[in-house]
N, C-alpha and C positions, 0 to 999 in steps of 0.2 A: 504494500500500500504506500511505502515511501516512498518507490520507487515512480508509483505515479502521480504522486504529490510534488515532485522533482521535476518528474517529466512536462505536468499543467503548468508548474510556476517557471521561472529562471531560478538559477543560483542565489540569486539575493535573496529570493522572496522565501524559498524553502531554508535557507541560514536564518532568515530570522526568527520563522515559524520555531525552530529548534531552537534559537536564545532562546527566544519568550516561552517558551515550552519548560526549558531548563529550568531559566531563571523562578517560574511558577511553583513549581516543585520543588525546589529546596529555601525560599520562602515559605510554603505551608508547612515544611518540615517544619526550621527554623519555629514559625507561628504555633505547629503543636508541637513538640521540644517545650516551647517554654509556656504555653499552657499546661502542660504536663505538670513541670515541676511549679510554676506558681498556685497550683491546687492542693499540689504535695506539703506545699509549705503552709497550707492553711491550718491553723485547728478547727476543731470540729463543733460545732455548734452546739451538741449536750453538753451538760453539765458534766455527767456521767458521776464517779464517785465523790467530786468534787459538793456537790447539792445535798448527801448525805453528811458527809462530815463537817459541812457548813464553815469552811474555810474562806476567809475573807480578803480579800483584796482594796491596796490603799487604792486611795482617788489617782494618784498621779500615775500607780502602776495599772488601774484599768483601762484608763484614756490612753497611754500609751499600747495598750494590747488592741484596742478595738482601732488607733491609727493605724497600727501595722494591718492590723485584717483587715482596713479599709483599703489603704492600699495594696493591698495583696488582691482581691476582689476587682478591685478596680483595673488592676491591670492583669487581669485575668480575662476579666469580661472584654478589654482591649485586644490581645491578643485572642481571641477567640472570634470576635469581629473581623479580624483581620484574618484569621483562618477561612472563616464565613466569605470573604470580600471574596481573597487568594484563589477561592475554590472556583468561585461562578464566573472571576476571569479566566481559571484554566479550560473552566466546562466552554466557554464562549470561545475561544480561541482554538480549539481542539474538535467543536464543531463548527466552523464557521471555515476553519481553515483546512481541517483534516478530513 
């Protein structure tokens, strides 16, 4: 099939089809890669044994846990958007051109 994707287009046209191909694909890597581990690094929203033994936490060290898991969240939900974006350009590209 690439060979007749070569043979419709010239040289240039089928080189780029293959950057933009490449390049698509390890950007989504890259994108799930690091949604990957920014999920890894969340903790986890129960309490769990924590609510039993009624263990407290000061003011400055909970605001400090809930900024990190905001930003942890937040650029979670970024790069998963951009997983999302990555994808429906390769889907368009790969039918449009392939």
């Amino acid at each position: 099939m690439l060979n007749l994707l070569a043979a419709q287009f010239g040289t240039a046209e089928y080189t780029a089809y293959v950057v933009l191909r490449s390049i698509a694909i390890v950007l989504m890597f890259l994108a799930s890669l690091a949604a990957i581990i920014l999920v890894l690094l969340q903790q986890s929203n129960s309490e769990g044994i924590e609510g039993i033994t009624g263990s407290s936490e000061t003011f400055f060290g909970k605001n400090k846990g809930q900024s990190i898991e905001s930003k942890l969240k937040k650029w979670s939900w970024i790069c998963l958007g951009a997983l999302a974006v990555l994808s429906i350009i390769f889907y368009v590209v790969v039918i449009i051109l392939g």
